[in-house]
MOPAC internal coordinates of N, CA, C and O (Angstrom, degrees):
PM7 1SCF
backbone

  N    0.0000 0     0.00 0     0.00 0    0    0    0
  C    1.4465 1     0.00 0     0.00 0    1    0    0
  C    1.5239 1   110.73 1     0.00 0    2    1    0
  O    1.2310 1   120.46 1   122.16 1    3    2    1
  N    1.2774 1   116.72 1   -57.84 1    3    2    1
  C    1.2761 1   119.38 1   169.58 1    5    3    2
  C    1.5966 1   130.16 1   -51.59 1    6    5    3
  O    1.2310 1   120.48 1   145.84 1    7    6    5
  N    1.9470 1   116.69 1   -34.16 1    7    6    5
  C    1.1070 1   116.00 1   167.39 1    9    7    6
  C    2.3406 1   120.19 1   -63.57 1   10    9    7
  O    1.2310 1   132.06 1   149.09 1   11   10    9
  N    1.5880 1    94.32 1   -30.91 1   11   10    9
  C    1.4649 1   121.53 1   158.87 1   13   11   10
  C    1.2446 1   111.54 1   -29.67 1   14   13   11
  O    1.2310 1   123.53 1   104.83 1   15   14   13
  N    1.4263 1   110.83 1   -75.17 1   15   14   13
  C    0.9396 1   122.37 1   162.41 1   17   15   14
  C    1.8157 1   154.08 1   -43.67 1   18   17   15
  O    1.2310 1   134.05 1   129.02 1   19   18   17
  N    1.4069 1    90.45 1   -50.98 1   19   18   17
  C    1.6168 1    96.96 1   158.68 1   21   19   18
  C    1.5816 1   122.91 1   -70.96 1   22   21   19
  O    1.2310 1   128.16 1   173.39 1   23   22   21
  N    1.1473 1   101.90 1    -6.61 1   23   22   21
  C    1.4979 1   120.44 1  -167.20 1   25   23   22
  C    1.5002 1    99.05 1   -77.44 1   26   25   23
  O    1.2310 1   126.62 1   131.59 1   27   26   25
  N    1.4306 1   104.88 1   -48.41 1   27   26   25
  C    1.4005 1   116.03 1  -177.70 1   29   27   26
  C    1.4384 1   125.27 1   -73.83 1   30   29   27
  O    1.2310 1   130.40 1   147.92 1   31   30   29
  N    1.3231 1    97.54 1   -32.08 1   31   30   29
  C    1.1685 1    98.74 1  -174.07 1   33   31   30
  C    1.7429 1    97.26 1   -93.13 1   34   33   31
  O    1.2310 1   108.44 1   140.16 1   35   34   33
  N    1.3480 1   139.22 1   -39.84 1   35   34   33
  C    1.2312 1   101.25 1   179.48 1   37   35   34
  C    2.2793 1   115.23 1   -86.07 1   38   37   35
  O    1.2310 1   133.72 1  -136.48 1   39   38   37
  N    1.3561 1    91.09 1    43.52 1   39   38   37
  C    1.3916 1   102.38 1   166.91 1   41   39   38
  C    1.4685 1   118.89 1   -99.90 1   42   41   39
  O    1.2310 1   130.94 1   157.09 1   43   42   41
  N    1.5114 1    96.50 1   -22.91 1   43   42   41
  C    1.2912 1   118.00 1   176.11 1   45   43   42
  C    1.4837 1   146.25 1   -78.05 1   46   45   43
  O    1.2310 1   137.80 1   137.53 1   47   46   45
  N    1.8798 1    83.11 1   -42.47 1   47   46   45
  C    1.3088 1   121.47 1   174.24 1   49   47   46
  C    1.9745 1   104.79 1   -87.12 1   50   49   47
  O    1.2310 1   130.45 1   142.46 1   51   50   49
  N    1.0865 1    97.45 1   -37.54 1   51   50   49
  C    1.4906 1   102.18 1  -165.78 1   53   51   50
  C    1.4913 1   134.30 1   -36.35 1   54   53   51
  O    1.2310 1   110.00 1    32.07 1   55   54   53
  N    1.7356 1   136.38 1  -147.93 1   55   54   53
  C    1.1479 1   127.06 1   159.43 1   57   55   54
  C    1.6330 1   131.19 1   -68.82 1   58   57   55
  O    1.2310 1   125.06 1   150.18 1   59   58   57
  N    1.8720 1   107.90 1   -29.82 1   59   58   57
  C    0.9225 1   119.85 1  -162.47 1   61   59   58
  C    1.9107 1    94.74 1  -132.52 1   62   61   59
  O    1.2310 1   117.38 1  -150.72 1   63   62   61
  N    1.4200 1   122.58 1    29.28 1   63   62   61
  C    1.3339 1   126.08 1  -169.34 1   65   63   62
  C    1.8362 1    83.26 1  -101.53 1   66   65   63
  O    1.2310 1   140.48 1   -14.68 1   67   66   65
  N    1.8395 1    77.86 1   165.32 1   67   66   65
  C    2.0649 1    91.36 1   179.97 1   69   67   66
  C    1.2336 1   109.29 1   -55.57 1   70   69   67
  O    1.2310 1   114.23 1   128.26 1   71   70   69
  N    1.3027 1   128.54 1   -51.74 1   71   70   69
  C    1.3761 1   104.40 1  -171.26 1   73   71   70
  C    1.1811 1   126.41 1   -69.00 1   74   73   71
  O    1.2310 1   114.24 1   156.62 1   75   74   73
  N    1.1302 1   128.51 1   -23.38 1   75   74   73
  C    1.9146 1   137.24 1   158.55 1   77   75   74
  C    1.5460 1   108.78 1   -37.73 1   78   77   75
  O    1.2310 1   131.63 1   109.92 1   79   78   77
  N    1.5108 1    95.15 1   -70.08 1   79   78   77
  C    1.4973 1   100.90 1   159.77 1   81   79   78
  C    1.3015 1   143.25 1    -3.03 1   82   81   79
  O    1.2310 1   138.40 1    92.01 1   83   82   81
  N    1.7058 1    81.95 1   -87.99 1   83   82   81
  C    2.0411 1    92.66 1   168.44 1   85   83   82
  C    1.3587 1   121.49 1   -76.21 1   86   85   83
  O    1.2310 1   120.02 1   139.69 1   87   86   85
  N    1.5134 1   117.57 1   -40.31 1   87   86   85
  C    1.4649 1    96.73 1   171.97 1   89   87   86
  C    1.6303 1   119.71 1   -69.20 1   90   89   87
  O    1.2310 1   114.12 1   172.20 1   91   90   89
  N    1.1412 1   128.74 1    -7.80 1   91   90   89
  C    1.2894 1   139.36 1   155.85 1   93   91   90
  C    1.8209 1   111.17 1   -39.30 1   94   93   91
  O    1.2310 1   135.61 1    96.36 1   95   94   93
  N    1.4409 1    87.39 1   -83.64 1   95   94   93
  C    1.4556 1    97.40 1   171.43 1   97   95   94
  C    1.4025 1   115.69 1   -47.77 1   98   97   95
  O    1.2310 1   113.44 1   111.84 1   99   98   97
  N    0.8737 1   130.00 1   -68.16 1   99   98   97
  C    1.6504 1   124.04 1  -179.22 1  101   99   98
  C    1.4729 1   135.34 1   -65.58 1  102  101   99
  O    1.2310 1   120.95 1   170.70 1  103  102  101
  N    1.1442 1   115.79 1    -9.30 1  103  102  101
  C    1.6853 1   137.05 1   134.26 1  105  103  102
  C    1.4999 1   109.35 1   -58.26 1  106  105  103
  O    1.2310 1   107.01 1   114.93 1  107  106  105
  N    1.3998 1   141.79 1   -65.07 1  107  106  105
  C    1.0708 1   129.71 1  -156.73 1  109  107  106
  C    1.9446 1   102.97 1   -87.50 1  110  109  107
  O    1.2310 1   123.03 1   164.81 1  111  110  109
  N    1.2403 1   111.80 1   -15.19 1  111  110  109
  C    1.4950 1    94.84 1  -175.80 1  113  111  110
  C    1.7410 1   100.88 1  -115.67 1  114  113  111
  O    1.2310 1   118.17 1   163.72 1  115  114  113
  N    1.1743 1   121.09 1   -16.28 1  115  114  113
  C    1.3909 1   133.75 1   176.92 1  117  115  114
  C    1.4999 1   113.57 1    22.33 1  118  117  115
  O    1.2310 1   134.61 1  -115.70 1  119  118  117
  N    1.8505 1    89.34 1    64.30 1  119  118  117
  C    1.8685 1   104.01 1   179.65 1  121  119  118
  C    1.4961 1   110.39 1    50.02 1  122  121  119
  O    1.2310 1   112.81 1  -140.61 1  123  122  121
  N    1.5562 1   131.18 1    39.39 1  123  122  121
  C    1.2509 1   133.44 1   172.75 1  125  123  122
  C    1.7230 1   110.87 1    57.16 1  126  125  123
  O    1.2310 1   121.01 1  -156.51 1  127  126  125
  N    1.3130 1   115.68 1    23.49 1  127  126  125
  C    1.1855 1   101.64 1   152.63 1  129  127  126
  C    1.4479 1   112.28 1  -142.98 1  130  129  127
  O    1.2310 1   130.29 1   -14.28 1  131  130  129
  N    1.9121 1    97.76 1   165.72 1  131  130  129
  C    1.0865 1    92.11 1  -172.17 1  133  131  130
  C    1.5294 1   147.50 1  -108.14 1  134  133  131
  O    1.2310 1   112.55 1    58.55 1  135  134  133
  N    1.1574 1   131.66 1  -121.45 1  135  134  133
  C    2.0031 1   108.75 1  -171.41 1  137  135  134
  C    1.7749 1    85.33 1   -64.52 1  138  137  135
  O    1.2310 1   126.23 1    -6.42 1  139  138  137
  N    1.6079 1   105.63 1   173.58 1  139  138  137
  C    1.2712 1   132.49 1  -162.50 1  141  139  138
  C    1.4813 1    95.67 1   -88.14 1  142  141  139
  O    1.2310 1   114.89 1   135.34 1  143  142  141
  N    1.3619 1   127.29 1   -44.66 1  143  142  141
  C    1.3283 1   131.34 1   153.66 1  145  143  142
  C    1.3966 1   158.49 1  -125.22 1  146  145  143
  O    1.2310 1   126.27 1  -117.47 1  147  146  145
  N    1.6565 1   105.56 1    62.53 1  147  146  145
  C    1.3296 1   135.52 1  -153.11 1  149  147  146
  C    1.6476 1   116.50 1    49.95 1  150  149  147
  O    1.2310 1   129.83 1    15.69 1  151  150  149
  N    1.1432 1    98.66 1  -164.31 1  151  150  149
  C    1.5835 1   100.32 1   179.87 1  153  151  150
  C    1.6591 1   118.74 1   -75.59 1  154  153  151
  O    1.2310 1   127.03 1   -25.79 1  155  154  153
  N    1.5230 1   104.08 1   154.21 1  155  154  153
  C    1.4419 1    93.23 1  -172.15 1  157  155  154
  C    1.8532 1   111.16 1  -106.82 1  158  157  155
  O    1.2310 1   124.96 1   -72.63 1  159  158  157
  N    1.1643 1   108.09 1   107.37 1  159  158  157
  C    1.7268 1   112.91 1  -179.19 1  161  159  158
  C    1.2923 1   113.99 1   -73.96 1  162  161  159
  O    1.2310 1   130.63 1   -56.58 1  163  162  161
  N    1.6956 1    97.09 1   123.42 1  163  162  161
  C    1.4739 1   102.35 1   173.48 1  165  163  162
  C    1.2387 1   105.77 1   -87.09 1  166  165  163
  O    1.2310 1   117.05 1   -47.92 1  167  166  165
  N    1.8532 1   123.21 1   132.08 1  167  166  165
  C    1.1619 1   125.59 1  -169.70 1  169  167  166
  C    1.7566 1   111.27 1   -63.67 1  170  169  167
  O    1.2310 1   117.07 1   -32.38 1  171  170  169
  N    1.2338 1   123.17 1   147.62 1  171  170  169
  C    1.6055 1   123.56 1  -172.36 1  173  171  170
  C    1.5558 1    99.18 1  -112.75 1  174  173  171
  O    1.2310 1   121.66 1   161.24 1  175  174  173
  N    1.7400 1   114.44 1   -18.76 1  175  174  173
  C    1.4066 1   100.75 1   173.91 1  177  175  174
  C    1.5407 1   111.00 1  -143.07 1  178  177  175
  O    1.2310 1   115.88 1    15.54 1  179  178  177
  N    1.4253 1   125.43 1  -164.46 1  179  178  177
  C    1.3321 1   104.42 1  -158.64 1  181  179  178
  C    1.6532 1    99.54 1   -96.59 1  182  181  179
  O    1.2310 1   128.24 1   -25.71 1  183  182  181
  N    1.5042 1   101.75 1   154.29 1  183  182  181
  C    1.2832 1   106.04 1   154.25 1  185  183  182
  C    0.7641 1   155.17 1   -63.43 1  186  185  183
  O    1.2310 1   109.62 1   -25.07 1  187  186  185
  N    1.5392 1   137.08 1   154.93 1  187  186  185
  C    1.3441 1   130.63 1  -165.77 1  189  187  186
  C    1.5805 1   103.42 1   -94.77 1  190  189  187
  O    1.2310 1   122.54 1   -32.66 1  191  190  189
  N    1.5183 1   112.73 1   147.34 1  191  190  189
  C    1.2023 1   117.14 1   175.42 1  193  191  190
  C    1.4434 1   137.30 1   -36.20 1  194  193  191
  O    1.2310 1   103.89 1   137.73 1  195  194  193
  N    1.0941 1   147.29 1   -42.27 1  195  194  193
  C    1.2691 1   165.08 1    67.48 1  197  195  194
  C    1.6145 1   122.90 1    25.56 1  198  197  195
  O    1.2310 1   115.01 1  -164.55 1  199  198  197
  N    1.6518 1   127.06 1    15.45 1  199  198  197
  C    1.2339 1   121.49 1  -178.61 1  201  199  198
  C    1.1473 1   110.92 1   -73.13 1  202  201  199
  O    1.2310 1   121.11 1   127.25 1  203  202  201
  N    1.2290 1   115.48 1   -52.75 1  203  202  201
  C    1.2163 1   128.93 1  -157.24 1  205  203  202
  C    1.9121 1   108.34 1   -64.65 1  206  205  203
  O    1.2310 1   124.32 1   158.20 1  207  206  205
  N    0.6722 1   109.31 1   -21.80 1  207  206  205
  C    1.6898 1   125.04 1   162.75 1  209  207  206
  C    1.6035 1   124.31 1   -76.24 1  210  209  207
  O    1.2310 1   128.92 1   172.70 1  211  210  209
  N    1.3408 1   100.41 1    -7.30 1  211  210  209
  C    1.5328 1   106.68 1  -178.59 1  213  211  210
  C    1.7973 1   108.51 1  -107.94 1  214  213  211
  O    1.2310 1   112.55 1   -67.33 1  215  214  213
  N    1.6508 1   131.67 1   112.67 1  215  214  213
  C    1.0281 1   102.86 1   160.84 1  217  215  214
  C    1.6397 1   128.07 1   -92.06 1  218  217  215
  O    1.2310 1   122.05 1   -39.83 1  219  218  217
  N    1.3407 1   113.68 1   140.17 1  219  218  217
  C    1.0854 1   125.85 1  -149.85 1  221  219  218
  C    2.0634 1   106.02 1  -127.02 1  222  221  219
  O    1.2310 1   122.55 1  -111.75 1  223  222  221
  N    1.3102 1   112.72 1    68.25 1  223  222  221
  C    1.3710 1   101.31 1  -170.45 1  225  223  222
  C    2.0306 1   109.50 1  -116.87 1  226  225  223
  O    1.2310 1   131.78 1  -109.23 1  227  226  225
  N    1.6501 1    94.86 1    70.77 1  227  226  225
  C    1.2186 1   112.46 1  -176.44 1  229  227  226
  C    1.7196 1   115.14 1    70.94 1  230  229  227
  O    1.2310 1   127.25 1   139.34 1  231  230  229
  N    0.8063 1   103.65 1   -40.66 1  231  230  229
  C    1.5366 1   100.90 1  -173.38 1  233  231  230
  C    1.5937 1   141.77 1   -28.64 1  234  233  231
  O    1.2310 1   104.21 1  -126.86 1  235  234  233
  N    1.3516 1   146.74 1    53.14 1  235  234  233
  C    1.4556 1   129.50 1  -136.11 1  237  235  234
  C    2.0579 1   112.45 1   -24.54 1  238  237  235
  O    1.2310 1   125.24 1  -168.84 1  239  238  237
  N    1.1187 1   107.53 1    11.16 1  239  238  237
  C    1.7927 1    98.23 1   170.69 1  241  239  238
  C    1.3937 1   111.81 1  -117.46 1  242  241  239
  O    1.2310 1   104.95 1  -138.41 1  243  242  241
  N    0.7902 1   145.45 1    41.59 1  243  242  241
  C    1.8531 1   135.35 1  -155.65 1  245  243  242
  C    1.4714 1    88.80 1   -46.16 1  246  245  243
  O    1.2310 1   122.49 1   -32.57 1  247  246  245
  N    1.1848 1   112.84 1   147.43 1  247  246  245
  C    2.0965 1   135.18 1   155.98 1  249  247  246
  C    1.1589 1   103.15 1  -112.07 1  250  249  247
  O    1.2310 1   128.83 1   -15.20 1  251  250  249
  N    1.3861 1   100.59 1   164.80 1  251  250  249
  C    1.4547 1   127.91 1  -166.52 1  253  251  250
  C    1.7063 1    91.54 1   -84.33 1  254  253  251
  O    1.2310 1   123.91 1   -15.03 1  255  254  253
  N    1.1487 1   110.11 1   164.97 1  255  254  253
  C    1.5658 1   112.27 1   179.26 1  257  255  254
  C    1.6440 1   101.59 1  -105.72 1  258  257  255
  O    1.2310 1   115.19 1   154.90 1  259  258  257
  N    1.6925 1   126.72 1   -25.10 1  259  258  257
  C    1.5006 1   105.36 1   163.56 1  261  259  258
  C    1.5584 1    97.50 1   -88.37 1  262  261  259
  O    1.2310 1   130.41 1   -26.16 1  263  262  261
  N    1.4021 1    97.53 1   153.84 1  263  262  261
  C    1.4243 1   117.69 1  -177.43 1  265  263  262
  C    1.7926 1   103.95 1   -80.68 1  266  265  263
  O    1.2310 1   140.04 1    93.41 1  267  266  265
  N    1.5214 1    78.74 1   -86.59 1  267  266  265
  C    1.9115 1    91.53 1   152.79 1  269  267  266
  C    1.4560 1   142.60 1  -126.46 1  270  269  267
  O    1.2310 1   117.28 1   -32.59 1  271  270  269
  N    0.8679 1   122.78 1   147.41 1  271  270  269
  C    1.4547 1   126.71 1  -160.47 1  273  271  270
  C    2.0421 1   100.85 1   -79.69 1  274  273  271
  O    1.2310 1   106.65 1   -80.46 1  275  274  273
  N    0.9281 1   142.43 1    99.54 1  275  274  273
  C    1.2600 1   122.13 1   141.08 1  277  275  274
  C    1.1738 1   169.45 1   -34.12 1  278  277  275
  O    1.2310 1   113.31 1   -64.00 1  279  278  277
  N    1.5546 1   130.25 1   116.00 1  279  278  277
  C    1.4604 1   122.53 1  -132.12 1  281  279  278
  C    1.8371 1    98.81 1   -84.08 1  282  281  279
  O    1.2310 1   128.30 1   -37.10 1  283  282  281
  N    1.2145 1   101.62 1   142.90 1  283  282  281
  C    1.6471 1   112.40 1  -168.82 1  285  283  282
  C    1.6246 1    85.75 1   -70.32 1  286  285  283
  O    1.2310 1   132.28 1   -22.92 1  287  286  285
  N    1.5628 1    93.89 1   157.08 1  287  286  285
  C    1.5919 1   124.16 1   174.96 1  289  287  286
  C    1.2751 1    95.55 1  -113.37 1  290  289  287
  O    1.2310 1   128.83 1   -50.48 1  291  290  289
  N    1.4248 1   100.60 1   129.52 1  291  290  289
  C    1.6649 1   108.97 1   145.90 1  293  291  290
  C    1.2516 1   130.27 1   -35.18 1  294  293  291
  O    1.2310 1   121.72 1   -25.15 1  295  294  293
  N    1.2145 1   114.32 1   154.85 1  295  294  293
  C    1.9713 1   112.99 1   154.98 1  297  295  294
  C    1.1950 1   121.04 1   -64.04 1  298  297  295
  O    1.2310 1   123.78 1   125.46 1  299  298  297
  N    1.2298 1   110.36 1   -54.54 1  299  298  297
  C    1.5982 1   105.96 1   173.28 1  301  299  298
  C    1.6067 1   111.64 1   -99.37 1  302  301  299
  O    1.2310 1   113.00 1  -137.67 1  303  302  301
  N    1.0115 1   130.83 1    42.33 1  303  302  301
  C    1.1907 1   126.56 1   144.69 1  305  303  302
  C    1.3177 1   114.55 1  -109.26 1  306  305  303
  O    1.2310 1   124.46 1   137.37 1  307  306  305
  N    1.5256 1   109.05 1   -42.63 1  307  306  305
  C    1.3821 1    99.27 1   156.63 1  309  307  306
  C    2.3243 1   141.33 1   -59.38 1  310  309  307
  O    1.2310 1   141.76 1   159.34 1  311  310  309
  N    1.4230 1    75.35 1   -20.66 1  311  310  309
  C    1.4112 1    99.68 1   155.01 1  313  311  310
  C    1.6188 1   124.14 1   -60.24 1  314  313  311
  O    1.2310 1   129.86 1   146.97 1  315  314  313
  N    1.0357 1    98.60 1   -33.03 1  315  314  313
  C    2.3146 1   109.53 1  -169.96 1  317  315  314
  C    2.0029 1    79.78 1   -83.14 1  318  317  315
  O    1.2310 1   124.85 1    98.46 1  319  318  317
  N    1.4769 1   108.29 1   -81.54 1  319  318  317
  C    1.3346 1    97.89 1   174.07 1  321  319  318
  C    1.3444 1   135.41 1    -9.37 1  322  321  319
  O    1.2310 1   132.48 1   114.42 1  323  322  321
  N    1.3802 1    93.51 1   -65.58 1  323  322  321
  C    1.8842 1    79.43 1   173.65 1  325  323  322
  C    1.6285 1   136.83 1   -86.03 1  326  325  323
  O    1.2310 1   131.74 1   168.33 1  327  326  325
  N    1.9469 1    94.93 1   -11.67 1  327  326  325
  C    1.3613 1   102.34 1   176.12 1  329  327  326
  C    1.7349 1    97.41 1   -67.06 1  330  329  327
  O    1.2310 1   119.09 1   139.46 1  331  330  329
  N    1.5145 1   119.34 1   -40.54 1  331  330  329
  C    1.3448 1   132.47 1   179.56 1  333  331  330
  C    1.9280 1   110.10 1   -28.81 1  334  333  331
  O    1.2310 1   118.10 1   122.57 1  335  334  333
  N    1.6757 1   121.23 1   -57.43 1  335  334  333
  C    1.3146 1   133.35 1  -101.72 1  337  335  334
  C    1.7170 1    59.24 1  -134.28 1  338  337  335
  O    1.2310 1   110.64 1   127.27 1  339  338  337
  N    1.4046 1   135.20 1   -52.73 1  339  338  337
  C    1.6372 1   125.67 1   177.93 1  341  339  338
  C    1.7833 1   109.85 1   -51.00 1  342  341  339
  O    1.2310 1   135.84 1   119.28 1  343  342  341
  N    1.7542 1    86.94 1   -60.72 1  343  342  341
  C    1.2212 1    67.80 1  -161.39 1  345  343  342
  C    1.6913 1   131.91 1   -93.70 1  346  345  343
  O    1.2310 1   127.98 1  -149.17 1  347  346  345
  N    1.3838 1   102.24 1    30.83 1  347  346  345
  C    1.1585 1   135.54 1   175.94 1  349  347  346
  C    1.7200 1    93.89 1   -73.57 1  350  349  347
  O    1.2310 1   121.95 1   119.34 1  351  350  349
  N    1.5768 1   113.88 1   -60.66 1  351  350  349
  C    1.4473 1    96.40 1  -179.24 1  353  351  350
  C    1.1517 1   115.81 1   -91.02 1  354  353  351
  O    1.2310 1   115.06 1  -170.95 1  355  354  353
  N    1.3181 1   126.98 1     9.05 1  355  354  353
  C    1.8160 1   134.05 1  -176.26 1  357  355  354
  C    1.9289 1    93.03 1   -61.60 1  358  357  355
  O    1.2310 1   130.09 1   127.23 1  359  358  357
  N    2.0953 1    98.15 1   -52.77 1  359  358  357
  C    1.3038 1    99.47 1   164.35 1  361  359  358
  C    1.4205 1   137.50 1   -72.61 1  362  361  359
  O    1.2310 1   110.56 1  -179.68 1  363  362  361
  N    1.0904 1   135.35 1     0.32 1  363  362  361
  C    1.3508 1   124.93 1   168.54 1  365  363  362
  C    1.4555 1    95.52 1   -95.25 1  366  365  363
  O    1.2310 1   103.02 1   137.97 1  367  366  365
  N    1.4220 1   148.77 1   -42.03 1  367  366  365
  C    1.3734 1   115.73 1  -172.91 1  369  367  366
  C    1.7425 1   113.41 1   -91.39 1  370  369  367
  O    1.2310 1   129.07 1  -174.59 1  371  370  369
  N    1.4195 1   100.13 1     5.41 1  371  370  369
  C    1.7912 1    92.49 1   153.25 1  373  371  370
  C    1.5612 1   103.09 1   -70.97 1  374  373  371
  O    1.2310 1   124.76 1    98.09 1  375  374  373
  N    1.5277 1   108.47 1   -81.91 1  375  374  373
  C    1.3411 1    82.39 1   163.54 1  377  375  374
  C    1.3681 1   151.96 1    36.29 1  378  377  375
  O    1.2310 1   126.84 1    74.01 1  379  378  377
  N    1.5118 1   104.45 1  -105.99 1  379  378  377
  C    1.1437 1   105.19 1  -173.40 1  381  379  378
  C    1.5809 1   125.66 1   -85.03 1  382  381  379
  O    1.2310 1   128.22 1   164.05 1  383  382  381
  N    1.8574 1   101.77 1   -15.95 1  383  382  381
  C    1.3111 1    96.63 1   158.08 1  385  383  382
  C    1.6869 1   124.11 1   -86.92 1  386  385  383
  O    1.2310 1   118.81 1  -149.85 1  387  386  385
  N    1.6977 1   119.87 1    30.15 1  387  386  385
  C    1.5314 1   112.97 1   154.75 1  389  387  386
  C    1.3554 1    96.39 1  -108.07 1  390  389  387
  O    1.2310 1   120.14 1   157.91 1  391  390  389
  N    1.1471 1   117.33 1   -22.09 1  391  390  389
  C    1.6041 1    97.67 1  -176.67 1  393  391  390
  C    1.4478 1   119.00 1   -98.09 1  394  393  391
  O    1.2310 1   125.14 1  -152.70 1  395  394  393
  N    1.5477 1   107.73 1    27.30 1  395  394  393
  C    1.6799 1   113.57 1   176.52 1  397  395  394
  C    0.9662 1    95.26 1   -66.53 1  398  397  395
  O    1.2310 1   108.74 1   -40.67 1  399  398  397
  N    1.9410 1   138.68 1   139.33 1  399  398  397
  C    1.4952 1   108.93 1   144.95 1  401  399  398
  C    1.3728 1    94.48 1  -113.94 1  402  401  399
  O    1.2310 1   114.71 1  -144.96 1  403  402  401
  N    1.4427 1   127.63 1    35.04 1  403  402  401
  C    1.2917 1   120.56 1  -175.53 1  405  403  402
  C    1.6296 1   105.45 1   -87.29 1  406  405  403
  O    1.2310 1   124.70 1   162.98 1  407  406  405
  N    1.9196 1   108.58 1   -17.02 1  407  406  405
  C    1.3095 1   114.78 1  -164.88 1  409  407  406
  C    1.7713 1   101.54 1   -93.04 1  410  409  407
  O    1.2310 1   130.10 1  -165.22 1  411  410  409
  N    0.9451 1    98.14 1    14.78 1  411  410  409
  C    1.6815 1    95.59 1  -171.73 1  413  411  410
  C    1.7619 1   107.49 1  -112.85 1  414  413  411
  O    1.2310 1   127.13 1   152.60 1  415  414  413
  N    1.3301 1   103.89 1   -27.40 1  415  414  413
  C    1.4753 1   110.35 1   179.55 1  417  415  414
  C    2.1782 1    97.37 1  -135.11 1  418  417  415
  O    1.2310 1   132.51 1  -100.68 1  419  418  417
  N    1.6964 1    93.44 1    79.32 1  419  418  417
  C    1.6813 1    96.33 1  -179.91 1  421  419  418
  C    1.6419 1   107.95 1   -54.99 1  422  421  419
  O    1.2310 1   119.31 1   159.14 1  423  422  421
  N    1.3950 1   118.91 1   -20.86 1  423  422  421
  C    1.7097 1   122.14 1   179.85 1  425  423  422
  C    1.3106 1   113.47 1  -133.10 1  426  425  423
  O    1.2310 1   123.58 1    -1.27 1  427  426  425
  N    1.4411 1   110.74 1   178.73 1  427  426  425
  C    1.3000 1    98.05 1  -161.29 1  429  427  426
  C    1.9647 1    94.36 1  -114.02 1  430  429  427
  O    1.2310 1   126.28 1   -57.71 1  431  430  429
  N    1.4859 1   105.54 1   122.29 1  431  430  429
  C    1.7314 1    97.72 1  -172.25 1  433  431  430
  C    1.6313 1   122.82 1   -27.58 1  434  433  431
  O    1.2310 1   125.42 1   -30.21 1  435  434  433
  N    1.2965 1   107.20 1   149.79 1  435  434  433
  C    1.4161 1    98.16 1   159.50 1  437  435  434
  C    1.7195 1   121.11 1   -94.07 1  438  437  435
  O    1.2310 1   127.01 1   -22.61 1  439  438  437
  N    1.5693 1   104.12 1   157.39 1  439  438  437
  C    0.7727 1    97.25 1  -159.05 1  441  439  438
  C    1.6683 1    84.71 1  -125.12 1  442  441  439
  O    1.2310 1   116.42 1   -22.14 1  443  442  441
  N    1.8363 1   124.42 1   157.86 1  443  442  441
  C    1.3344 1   108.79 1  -140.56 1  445  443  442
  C    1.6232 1    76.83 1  -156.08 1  446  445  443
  O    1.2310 1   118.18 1   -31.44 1  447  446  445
  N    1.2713 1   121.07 1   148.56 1  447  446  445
  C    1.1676 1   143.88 1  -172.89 1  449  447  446
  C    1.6595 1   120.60 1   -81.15 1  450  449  447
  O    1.2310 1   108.46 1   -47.82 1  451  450  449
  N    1.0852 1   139.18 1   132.18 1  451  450  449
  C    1.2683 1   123.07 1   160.03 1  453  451  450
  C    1.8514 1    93.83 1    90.07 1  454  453  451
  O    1.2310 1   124.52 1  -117.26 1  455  454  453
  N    1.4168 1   108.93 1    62.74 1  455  454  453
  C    1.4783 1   137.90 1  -168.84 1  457  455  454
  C    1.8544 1   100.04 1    32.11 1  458  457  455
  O    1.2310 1   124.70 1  -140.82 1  459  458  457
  N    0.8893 1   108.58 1    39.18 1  459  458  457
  C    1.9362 1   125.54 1   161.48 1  461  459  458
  C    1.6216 1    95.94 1    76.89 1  462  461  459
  O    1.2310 1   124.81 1  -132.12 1  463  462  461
  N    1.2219 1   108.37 1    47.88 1  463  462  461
  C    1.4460 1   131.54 1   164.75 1  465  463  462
  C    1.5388 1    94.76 1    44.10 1  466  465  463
  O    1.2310 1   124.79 1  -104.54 1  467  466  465
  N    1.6253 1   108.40 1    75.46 1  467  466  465
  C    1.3008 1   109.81 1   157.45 1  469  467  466
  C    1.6045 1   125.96 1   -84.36 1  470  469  467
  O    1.2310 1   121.94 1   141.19 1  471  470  469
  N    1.0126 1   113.89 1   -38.81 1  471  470  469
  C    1.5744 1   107.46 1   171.66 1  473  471  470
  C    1.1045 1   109.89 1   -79.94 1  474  473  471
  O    1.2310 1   103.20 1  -171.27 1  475  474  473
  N    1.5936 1   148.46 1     8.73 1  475  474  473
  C    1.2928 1   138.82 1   173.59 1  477  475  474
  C    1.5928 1   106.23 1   -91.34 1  478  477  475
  O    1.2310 1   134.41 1   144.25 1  479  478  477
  N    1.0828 1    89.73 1   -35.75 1  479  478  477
  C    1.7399 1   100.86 1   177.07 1  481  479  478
  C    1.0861 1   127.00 1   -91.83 1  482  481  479
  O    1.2310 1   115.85 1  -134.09 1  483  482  481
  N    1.0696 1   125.49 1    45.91 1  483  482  481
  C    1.5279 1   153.60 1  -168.60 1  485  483  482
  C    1.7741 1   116.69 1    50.26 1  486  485  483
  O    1.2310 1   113.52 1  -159.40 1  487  486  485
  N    0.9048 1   129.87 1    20.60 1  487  486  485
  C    1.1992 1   106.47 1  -178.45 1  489  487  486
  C    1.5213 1   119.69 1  -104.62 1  490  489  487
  O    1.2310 1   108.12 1    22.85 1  491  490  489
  N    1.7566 1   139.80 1  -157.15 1  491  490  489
  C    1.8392 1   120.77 1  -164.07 1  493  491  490
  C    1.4595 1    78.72 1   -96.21 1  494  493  491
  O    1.2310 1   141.73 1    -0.61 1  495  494  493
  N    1.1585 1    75.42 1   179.39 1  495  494  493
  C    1.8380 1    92.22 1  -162.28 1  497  495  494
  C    1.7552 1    95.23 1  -127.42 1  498  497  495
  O    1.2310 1   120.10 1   180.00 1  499  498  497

């Protein structure tokens, strides 16, 4: 049963089994179109310094692969920035811890029956 089996399955799996087959077929015709980005040229001479900065995916235009370059920051300008961007929130959670008043009253009073039970709690009546 088991030789049955391997039998089948490498009939399946094999050189000339279905799945060889179809992925065969669908690699070589790949729904009538073709590679995702034209053909791929193996270079025949050397490159120029600077290739690797060029994208180049067949097209008669190749582009550069940086778009734009970004202008360097100082040290200490980048320094003001971040002292900027701290203490930007140094002030909002001062802030918001003077204007808690949730920290000043953690509950909410009780409130007590019978004018908030002043004569029960010792005082003249």
């Amino acid at each position: 049963m088991a030789g049955r089996l391997s039998k089948v399955a490498s009939t399946i799996l094999g050189g000339n089994g279905v799945v060889s087959r179809s992925v065969g077929n669908s690699l070589r015709q790949r729904a009538g179109m073709g590679l995702p980005v034209g053909k791929h040229l193996v270079p025949n001479k050397p490159l120029s310094v600077n290739d690797e900065l060029t994208w180049d995916n067949g097209t008669p235009f190749p582009e550069p692969c940086i778009d734009r370059i970004a202008d360097t920051v100082g040290k200490y300008e980048a320094l003001a920035w971040l002292s900027g961007g701290l203490s930007f929130f140094a002030l909002l959670g001062l802030a918001a811890v003077v204007n808690d008043k949730a920290s000043t009253y953690p509950f909410t009073p009780k409130v007590y029956p019978y004018d908030n039970l002043r004569v029960e709690l010792g005082e003249e009546p």
